[in-house]
C-alpha positions as CSV (number, residue, x, y, z in Angstrom):
1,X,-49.7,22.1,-33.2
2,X,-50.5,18.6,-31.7
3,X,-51.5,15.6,-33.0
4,X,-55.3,15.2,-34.9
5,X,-57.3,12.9,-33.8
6,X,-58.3,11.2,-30.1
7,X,-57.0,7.2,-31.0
8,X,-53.6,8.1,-29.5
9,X,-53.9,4.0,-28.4
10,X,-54.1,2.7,-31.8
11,X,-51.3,4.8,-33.5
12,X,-49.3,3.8,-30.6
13,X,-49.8,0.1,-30.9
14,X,-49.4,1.2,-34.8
15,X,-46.2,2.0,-33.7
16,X,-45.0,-0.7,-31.5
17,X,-45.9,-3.4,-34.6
18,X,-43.3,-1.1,-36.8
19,X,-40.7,-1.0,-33.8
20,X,-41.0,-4.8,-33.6
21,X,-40.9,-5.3,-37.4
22,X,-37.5,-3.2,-37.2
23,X,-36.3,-5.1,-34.5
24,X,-37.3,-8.3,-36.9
25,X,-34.9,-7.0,-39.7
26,X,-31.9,-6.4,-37.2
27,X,-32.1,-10.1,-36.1
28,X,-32.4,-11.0,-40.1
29,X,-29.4,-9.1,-40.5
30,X,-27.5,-10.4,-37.8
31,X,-28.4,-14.1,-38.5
32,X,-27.2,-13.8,-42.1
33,X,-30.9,-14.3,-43.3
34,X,-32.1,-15.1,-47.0
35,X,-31.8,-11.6,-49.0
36,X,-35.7,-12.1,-50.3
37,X,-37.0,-12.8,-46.8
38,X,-35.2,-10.0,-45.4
39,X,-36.9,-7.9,-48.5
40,X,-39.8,-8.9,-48.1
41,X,-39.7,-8.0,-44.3
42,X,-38.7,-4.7,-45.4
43,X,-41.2,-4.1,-47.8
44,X,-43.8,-5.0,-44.9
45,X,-42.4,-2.2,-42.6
46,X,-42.5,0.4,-45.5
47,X,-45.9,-0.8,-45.8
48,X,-46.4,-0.5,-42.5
49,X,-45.0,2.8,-41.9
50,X,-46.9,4.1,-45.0
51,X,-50.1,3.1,-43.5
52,X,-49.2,4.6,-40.2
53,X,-48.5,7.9,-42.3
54,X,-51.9,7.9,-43.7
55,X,-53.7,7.8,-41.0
56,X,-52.0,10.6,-39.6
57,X,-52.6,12.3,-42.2
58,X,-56.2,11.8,-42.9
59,X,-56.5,12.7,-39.8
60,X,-54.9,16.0,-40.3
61,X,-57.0,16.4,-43.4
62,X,-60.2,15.7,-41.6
63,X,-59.3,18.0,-38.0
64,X,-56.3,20.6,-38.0
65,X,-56.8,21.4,-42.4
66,X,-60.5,21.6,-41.9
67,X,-60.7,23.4,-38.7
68,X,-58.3,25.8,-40.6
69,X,-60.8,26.1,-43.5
70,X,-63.5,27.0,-41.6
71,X,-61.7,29.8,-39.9
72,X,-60.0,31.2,-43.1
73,X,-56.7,31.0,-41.1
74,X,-54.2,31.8,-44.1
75,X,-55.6,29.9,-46.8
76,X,-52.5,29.8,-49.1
77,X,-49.9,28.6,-46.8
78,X,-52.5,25.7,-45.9
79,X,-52.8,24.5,-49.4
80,X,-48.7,24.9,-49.5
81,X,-48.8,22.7,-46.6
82,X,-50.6,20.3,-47.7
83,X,-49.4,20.0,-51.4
84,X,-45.9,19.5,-49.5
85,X,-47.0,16.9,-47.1
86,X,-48.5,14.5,-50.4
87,X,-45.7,15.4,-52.6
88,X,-43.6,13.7,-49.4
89,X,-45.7,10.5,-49.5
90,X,-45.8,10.1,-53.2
91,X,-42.1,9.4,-53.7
């Protein structure tokens, strides 16, 4: 199944932010940074990535779940699916 949704662009620049924020923390790492900046800088890429995640996913929710929906294509395993995928970003 690909990707929901037509802004390929803006998850991909999405994307290159996170990639640079990792990069960030290898440098912070490597230059013996301050342990609460390099936190913090961590905590921004999990928020970061997070974000990223929910987008994706609302834009499953809004195309590939209800395109499904609407064509009754094995209900259950859907709902499975989906329950799953949450349960993933709750933790």
């Amino acid at each position: 199944m690909a990707l929901c949704g037509d802004d390929h662009k803006s998850l991909l620049n999405r994307i290159n932010r996170i990639e640079g924020q990792v990069r960030g923390l290898r440098k912070m790492v490597e230059d013996d940074r301050d342990c609460l900046a390099t936190l913090k800088q961590i905590a921004a890429t999990n928020g970061a990535i997070r974000s990223l995640g929910m987008v994706i996913l609302e834009e499953h929710l809004k195309g590939c779940v209800s395109e499904a929906i609407r064509d009754k294509e094995s209900d259950k395993e859907l709902i499975h699916q989906v329950i799953d995928i949450f349960n993933k970003f709750s933790r």
